[in-house]
N, CA, C and O atoms as a CHARMM CRD file, in Angstrom:
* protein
*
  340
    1    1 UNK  N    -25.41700 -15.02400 -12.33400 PROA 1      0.00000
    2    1 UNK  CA   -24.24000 -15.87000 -12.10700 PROA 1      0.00000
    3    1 UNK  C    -23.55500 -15.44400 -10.81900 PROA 1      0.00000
    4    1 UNK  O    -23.53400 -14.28300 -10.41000 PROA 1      0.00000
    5    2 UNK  N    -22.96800 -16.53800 -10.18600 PROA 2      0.00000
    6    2 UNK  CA   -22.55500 -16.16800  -8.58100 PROA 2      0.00000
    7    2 UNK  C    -21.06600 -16.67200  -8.74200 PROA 2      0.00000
    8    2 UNK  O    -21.00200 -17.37700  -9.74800 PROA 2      0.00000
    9    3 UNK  N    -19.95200 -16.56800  -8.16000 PROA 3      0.00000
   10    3 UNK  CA   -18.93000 -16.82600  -8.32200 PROA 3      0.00000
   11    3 UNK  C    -18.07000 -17.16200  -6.99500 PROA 3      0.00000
   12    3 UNK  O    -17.55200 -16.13400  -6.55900 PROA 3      0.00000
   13    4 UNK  N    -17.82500 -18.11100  -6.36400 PROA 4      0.00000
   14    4 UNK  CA   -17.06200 -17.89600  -5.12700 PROA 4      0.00000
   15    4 UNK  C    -16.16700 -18.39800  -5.38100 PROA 4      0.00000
   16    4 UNK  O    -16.08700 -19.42200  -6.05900 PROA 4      0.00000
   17    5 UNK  N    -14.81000 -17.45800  -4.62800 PROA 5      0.00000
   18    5 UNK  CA   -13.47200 -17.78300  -4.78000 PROA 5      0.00000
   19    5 UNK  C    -13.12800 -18.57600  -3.60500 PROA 5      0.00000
   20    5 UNK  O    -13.69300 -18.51900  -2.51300 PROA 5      0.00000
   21    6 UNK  N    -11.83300 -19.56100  -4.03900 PROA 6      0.00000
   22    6 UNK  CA   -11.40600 -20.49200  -3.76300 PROA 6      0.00000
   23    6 UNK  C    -10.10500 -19.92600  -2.50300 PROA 6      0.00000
   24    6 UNK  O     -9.72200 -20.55800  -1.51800 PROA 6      0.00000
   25    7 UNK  N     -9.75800 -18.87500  -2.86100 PROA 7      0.00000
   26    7 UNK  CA    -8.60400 -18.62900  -2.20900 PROA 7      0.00000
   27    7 UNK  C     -8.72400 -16.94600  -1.24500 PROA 7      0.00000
   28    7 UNK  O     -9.76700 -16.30500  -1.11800 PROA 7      0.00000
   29    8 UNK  N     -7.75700 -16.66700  -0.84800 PROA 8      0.00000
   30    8 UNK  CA    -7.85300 -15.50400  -0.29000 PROA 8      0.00000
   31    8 UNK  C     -7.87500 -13.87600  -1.52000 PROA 8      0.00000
   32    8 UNK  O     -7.54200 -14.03600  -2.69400 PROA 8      0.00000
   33    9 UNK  N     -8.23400 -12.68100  -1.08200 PROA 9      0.00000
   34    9 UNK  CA    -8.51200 -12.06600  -2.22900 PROA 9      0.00000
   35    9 UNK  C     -7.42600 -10.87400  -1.64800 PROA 9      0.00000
   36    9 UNK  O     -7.56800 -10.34200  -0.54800 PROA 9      0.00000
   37   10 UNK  N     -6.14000 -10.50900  -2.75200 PROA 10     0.00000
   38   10 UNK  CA    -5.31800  -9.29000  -2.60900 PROA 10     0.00000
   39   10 UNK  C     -6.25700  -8.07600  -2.26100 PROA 10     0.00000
   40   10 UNK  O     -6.96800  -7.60000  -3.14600 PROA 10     0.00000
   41   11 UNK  N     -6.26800  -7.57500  -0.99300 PROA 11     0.00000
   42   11 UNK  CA    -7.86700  -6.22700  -0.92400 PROA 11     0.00000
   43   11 UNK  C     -6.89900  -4.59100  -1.74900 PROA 11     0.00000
   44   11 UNK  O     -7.39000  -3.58300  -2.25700 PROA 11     0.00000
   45   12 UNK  N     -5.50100  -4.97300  -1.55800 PROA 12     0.00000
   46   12 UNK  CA    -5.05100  -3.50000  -2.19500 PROA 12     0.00000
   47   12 UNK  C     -5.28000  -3.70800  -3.21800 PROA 12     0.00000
   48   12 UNK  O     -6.01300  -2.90600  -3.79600 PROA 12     0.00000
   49   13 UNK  N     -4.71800  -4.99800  -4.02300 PROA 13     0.00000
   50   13 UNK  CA    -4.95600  -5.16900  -5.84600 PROA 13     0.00000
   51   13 UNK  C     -6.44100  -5.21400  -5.89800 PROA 13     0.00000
   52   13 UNK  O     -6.78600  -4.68600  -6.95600 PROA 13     0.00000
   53   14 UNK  N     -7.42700  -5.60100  -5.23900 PROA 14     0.00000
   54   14 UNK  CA    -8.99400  -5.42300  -5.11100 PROA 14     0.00000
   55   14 UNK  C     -9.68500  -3.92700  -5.29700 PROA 14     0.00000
   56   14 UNK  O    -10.64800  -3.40200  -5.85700 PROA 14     0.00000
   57   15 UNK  N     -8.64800  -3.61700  -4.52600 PROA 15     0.00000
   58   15 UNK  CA    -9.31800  -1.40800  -4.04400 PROA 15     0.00000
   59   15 UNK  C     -8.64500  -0.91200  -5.35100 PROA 15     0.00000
   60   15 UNK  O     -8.81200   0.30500  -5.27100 PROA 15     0.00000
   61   16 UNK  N     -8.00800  -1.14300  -6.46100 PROA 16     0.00000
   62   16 UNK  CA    -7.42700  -0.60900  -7.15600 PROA 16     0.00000
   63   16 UNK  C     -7.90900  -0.68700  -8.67700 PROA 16     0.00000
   64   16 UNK  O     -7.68400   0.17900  -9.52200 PROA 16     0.00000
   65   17 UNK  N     -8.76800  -2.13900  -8.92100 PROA 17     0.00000
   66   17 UNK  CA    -9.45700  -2.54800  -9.88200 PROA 17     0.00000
   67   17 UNK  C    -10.96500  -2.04800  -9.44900 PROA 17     0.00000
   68   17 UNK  O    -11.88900  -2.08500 -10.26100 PROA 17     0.00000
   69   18 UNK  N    -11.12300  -1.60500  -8.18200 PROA 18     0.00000
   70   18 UNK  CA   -12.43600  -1.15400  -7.88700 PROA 18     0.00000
   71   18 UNK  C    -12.57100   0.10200  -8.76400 PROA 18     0.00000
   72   18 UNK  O    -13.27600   0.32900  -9.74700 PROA 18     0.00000
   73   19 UNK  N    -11.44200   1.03500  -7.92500 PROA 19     0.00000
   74   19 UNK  CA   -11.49700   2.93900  -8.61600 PROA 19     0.00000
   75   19 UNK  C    -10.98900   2.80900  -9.94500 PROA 19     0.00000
   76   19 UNK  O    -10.93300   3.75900 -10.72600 PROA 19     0.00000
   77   20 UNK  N    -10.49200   1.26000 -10.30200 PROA 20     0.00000
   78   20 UNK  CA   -10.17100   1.49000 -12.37800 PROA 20     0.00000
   79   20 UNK  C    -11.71500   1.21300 -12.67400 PROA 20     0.00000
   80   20 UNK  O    -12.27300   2.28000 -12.93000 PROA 20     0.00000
   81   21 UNK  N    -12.35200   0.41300 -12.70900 PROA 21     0.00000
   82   21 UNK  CA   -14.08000   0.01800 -12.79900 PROA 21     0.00000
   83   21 UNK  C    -15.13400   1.50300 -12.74500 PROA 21     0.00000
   84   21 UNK  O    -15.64500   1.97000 -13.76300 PROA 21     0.00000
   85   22 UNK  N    -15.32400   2.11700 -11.30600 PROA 22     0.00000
   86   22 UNK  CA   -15.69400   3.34700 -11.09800 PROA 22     0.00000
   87   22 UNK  C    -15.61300   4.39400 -12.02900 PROA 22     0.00000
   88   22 UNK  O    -16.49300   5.11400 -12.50100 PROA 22     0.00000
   89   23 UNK  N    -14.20800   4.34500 -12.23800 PROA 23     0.00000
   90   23 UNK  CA   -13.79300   5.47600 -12.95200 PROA 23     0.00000
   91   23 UNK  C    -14.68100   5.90000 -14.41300 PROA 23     0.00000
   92   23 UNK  O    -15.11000   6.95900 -14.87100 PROA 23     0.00000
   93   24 UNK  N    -14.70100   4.04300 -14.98500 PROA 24     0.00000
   94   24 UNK  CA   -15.00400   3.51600 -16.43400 PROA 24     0.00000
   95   24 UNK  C    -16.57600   4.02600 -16.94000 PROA 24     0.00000
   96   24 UNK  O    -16.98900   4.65600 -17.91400 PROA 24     0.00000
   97   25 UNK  N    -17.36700   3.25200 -15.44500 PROA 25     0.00000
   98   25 UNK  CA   -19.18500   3.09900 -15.76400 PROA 25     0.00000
   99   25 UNK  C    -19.49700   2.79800 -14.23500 PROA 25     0.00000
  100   25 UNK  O    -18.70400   2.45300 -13.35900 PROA 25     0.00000
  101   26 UNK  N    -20.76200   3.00500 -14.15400 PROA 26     0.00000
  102   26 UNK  CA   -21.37200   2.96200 -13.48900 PROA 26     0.00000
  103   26 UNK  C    -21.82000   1.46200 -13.50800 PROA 26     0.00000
  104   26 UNK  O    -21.63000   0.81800 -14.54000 PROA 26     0.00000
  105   27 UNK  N    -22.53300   0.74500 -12.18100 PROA 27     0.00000
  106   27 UNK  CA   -22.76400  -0.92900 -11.94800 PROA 27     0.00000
  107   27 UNK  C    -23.85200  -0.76600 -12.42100 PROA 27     0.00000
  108   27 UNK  O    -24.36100   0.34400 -12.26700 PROA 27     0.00000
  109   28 UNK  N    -24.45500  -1.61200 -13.02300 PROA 28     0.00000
  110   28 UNK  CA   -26.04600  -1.76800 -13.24100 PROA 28     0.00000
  111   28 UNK  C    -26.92300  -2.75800 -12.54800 PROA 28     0.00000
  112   28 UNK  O    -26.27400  -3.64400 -11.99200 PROA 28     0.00000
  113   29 UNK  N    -27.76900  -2.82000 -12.47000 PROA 29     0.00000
  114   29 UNK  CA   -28.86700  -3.86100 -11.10400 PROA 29     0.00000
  115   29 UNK  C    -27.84400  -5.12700 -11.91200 PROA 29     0.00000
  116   29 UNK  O    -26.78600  -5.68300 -11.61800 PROA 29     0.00000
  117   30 UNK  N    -28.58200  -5.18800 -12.78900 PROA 30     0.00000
  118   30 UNK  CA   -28.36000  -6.89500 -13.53000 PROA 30     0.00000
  119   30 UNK  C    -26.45600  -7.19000 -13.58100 PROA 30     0.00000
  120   30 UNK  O    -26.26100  -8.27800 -14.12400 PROA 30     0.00000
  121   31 UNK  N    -25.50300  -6.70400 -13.28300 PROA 31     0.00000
  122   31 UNK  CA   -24.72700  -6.86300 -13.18800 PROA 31     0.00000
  123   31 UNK  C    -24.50900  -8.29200 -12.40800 PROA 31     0.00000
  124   31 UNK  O    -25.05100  -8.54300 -11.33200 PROA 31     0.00000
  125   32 UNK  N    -23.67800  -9.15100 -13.07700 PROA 32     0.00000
  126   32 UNK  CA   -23.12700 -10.22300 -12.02900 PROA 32     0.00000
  127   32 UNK  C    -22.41100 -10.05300 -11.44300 PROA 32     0.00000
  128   32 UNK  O    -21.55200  -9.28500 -11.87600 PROA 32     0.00000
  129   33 UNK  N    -22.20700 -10.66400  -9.95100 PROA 33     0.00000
  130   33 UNK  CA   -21.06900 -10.49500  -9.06300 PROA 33     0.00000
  131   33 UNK  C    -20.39500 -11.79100  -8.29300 PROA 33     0.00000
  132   33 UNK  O    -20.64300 -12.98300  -8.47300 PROA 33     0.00000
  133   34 UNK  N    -19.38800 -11.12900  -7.30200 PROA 34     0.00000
  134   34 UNK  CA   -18.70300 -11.86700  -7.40900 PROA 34     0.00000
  135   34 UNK  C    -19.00300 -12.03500  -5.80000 PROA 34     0.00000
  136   34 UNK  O    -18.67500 -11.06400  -5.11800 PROA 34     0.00000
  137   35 UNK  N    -19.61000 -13.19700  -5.09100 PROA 35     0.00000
  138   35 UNK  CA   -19.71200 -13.03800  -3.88300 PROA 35     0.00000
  139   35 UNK  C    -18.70100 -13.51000  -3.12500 PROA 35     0.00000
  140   35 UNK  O    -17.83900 -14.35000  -3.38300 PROA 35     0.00000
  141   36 UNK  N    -18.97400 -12.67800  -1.86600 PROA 36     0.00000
  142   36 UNK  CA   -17.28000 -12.76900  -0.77400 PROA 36     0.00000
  143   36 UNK  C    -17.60000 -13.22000   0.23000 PROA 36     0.00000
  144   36 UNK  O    -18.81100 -13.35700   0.39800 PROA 36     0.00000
  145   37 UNK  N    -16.74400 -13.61000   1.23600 PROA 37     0.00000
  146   37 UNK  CA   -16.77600 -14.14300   2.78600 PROA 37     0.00000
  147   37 UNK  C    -16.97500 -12.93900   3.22300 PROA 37     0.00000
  148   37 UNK  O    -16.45900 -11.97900   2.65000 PROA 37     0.00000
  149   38 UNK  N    -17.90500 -12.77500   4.51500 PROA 38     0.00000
  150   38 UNK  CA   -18.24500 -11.94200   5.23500 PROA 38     0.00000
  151   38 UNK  C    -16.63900 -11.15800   5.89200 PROA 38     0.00000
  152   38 UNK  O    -16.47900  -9.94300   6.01300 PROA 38     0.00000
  153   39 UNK  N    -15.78700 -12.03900   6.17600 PROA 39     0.00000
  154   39 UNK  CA   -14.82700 -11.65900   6.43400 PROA 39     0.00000
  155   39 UNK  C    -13.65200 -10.72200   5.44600 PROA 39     0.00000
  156   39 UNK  O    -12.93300  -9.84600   5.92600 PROA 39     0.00000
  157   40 UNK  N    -13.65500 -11.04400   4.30500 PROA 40     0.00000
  158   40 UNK  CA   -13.33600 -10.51000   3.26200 PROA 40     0.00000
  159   40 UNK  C    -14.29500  -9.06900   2.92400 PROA 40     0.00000
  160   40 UNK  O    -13.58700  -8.14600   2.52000 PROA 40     0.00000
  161   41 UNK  N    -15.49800  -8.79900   3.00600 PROA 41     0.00000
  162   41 UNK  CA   -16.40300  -8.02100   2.93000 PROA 41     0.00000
  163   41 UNK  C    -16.48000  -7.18600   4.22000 PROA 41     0.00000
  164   41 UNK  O    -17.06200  -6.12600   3.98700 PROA 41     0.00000
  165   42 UNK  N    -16.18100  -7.27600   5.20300 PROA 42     0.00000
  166   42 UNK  CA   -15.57200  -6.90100   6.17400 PROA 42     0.00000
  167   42 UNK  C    -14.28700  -5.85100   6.33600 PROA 42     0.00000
  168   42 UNK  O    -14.18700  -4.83300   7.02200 PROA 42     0.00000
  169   43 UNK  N    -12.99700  -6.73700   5.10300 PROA 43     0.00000
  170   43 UNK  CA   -12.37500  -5.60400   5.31900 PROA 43     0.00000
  171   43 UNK  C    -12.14700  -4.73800   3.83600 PROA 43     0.00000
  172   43 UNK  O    -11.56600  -3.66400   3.68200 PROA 43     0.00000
  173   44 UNK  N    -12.61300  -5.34200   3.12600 PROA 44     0.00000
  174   44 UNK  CA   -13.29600  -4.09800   2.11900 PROA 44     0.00000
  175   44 UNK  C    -13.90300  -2.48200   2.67700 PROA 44     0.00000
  176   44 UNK  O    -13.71700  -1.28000   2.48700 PROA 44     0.00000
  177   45 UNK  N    -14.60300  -3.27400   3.35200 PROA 45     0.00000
  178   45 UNK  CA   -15.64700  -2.11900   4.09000 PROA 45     0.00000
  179   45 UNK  C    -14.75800  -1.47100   4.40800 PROA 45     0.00000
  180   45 UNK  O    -14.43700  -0.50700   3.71200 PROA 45     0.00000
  181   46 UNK  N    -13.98000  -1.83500   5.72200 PROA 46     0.00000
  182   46 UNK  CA   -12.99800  -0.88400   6.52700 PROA 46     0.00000
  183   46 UNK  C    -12.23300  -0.09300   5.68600 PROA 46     0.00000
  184   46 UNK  O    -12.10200   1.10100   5.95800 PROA 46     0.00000
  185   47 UNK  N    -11.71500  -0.56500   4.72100 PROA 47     0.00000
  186   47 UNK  CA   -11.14400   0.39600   3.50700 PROA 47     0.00000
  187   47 UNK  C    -11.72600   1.02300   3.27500 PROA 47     0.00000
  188   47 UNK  O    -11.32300   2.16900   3.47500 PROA 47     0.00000
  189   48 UNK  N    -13.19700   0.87400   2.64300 PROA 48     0.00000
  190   48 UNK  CA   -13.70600   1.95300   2.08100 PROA 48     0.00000
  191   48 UNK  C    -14.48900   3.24700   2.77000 PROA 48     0.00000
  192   48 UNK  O    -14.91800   4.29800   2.29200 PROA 48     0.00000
  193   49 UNK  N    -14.47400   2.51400   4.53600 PROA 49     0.00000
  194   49 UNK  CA   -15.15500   3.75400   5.35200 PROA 49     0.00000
  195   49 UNK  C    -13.58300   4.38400   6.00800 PROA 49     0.00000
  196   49 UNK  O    -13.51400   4.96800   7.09000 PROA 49     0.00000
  197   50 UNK  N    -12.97600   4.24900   5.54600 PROA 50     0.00000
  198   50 UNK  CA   -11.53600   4.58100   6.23100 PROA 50     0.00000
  199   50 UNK  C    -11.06600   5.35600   4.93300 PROA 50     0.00000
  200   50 UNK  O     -9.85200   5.54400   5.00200 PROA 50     0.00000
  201   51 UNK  N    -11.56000   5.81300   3.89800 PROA 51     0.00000
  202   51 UNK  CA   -11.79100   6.66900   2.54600 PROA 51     0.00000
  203   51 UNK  C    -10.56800   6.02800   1.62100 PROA 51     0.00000
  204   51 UNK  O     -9.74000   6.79300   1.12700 PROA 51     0.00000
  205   52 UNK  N    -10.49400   4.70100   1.42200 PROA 52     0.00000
  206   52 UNK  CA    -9.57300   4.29300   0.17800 PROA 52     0.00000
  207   52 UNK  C    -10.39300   4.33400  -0.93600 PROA 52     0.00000
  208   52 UNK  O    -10.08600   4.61000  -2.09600 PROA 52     0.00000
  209   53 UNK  N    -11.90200   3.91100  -0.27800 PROA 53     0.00000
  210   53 UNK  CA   -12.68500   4.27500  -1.79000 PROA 53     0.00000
  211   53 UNK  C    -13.67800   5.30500  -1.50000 PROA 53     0.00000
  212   53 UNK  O    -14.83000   4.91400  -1.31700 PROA 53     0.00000
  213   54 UNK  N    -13.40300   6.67800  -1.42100 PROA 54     0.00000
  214   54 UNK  CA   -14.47500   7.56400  -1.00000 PROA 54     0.00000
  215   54 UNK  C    -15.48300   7.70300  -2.25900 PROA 54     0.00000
  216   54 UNK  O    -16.42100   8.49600  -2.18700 PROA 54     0.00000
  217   55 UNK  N    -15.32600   7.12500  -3.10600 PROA 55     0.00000
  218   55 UNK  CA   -16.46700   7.98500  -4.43800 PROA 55     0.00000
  219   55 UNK  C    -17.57200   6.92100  -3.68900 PROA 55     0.00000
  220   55 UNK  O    -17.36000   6.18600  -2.72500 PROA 55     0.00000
  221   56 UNK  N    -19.13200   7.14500  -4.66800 PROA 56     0.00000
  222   56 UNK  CA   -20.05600   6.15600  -4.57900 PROA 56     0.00000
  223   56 UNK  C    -19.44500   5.17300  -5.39800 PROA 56     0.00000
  224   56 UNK  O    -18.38500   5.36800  -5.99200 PROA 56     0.00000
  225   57 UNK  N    -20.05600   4.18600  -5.43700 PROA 57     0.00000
  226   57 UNK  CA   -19.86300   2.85500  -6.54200 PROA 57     0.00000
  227   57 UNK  C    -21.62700   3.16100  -7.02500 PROA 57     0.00000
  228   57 UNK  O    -22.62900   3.22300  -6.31300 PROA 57     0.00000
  229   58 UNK  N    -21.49600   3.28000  -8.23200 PROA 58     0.00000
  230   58 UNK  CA   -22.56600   3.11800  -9.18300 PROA 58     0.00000
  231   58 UNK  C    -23.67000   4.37100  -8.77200 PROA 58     0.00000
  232   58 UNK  O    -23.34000   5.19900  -7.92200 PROA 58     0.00000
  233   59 UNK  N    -24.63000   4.41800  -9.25700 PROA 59     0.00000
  234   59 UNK  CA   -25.43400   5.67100  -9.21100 PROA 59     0.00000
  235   59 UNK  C    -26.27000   5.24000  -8.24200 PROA 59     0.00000
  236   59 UNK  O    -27.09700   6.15200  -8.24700 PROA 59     0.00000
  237   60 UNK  N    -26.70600   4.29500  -7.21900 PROA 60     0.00000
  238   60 UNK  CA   -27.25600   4.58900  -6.21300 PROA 60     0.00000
  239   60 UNK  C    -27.01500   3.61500  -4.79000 PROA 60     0.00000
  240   60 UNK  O    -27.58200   3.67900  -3.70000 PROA 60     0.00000
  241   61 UNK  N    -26.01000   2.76300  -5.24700 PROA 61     0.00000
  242   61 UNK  CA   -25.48200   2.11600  -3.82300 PROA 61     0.00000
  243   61 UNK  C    -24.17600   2.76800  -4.01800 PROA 61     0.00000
  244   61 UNK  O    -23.72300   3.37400  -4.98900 PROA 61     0.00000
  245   62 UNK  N    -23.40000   2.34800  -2.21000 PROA 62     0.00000
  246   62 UNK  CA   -22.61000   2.78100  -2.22300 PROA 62     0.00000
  247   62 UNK  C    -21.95900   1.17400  -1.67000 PROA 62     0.00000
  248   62 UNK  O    -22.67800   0.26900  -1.24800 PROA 62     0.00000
  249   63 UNK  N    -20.20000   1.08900  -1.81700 PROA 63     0.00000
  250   63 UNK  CA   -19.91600  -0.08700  -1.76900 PROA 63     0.00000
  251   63 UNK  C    -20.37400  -1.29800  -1.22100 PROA 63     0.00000
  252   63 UNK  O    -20.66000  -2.44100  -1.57600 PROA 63     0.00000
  253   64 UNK  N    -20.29900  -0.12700   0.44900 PROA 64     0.00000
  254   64 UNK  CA   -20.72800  -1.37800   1.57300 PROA 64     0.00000
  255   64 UNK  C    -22.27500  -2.00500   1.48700 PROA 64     0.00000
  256   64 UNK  O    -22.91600  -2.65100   2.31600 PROA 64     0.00000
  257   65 UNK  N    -22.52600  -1.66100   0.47400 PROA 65     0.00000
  258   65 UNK  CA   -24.26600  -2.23400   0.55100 PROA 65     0.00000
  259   65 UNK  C    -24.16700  -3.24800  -0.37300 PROA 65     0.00000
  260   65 UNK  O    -25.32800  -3.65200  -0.44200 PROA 65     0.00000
  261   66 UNK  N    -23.51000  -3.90600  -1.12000 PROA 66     0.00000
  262   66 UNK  CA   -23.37200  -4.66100  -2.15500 PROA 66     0.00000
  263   66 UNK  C    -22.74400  -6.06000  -1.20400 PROA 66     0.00000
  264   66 UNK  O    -21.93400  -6.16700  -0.28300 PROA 66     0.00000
  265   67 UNK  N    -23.40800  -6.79700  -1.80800 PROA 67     0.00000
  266   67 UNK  CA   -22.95900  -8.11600  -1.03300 PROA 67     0.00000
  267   67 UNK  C    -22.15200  -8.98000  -1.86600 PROA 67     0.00000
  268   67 UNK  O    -21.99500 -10.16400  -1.56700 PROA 67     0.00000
  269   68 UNK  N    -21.63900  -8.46500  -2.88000 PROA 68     0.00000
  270   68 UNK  CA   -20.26000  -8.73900  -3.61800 PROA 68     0.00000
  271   68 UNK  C    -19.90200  -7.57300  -4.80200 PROA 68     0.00000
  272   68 UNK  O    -20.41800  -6.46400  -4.93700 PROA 68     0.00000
  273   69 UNK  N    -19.01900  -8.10500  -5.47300 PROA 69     0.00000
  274   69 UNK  CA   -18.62900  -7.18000  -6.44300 PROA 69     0.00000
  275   69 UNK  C    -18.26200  -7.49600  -7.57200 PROA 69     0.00000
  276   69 UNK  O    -17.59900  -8.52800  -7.67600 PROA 69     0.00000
  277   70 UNK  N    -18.54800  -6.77900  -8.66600 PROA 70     0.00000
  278   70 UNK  CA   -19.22300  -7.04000  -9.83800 PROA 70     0.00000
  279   70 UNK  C    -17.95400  -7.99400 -10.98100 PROA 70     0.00000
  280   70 UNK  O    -16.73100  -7.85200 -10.98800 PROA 70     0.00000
  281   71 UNK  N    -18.79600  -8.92600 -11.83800 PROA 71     0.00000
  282   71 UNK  CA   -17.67500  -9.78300 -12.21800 PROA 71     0.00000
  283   71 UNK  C    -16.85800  -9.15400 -12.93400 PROA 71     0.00000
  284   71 UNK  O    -15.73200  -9.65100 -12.96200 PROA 71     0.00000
  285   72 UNK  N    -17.07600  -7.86700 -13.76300 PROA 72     0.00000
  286   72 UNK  CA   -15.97900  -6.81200 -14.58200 PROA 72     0.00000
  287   72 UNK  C    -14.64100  -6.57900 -13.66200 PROA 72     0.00000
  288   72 UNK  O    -13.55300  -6.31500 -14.17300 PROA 72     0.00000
  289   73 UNK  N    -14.79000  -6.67300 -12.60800 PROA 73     0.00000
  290   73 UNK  CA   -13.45900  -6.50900 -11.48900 PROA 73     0.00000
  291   73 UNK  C    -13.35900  -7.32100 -11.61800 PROA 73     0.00000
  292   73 UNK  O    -12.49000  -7.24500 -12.48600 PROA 73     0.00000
  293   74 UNK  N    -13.61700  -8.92800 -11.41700 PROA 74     0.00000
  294   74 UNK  CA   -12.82100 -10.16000 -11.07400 PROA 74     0.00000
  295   74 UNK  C    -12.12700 -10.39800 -12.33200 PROA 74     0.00000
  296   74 UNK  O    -11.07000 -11.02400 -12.25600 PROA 74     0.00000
  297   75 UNK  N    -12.57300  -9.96900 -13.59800 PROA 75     0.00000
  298   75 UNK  CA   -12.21600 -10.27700 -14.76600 PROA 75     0.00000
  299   75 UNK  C    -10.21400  -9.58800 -14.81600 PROA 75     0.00000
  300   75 UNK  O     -9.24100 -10.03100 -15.42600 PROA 75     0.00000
  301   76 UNK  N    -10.36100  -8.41000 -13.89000 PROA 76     0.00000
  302   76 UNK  CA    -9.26200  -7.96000 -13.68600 PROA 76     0.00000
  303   76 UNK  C     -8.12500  -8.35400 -12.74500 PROA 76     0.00000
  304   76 UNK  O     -7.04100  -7.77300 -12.68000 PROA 76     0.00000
  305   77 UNK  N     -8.44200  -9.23800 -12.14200 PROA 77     0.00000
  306   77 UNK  CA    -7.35300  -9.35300 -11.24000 PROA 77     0.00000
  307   77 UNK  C     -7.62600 -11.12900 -11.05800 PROA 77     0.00000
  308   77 UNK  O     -8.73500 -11.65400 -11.15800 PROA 77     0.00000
  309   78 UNK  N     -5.99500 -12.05400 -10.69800 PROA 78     0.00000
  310   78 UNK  CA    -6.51500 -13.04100 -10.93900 PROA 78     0.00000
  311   78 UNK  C     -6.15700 -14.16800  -9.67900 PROA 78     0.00000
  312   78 UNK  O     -5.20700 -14.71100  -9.11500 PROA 78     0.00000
  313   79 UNK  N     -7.67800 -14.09300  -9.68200 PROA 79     0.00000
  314   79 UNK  CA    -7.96900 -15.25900  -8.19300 PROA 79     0.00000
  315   79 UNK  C     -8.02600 -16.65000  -8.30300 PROA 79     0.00000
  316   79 UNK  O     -8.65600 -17.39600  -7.55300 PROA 79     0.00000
  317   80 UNK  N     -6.95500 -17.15800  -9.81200 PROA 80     0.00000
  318   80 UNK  CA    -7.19200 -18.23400  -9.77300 PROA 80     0.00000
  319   80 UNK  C     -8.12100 -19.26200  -9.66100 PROA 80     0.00000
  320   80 UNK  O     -9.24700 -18.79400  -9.83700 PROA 80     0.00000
  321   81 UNK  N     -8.14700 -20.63500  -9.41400 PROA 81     0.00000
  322   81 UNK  CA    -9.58000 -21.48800  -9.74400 PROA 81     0.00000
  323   81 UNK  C    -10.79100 -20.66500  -8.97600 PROA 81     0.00000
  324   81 UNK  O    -10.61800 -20.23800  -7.83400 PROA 81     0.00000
  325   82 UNK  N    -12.22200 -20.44700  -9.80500 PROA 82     0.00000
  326   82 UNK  CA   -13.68700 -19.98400  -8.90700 PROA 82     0.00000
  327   82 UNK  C    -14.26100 -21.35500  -9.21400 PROA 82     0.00000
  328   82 UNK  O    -13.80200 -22.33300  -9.80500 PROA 82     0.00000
  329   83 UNK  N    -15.74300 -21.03100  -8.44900 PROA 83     0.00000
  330   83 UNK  CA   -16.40800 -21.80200  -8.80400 PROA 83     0.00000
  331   83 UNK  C    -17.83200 -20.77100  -9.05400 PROA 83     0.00000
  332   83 UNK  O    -18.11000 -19.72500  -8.46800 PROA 83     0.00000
  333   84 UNK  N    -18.58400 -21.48000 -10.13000 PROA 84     0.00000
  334   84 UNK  CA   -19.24700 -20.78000 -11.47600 PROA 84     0.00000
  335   84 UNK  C    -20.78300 -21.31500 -10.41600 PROA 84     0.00000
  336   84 UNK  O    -20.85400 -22.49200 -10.06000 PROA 84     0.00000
  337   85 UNK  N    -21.71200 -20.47000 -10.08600 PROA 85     0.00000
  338   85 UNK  CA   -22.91600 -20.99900  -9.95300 PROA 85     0.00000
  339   85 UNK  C    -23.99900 -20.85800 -10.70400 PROA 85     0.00000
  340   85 UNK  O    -25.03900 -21.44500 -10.40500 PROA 85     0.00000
């Protein structure tokens, strides 16, 4: 399942449901996610190489390699209308 949001995405309320997620479990391959604008994914990144999120994400990627993020976060924070693919 693919999910793209409709609107712009809060990246502090984003970085914050990330390290509550992290904290919880680890991502698994089959995990669904939530895909982002390059631009949005962009400044994720910069956060997270700028150490807002220094841990790994999951046991063998690390954020910036993920080309979205997993729907257990979106479930947390609310981006209003998606669209479901």
């Amino acid at each position: 399942m693919r999910v793209d949001i409709k609107r712009s995405i809060d990246v502090s309320k984003l970085m914050a449901a990330i390290v509550d997620y992290t904290n919880m479990t680890n991502y698994r391959k089959d995990d669904s996610y939530l895909v982002m604008s390059s631009a949005t994914r962009c400044a994720l990144m910069t956060k997270c190489n700028d150490g807002h999120v220094s841990k790994e994400i999951g046991s063998e990627r690390t954020f910036d390699e993920f080309y979205g993020i997993p729907i257990a976060i979106c479930n947390k924070l609310d981006f209003g209308e998606v669209d479901v693919k």
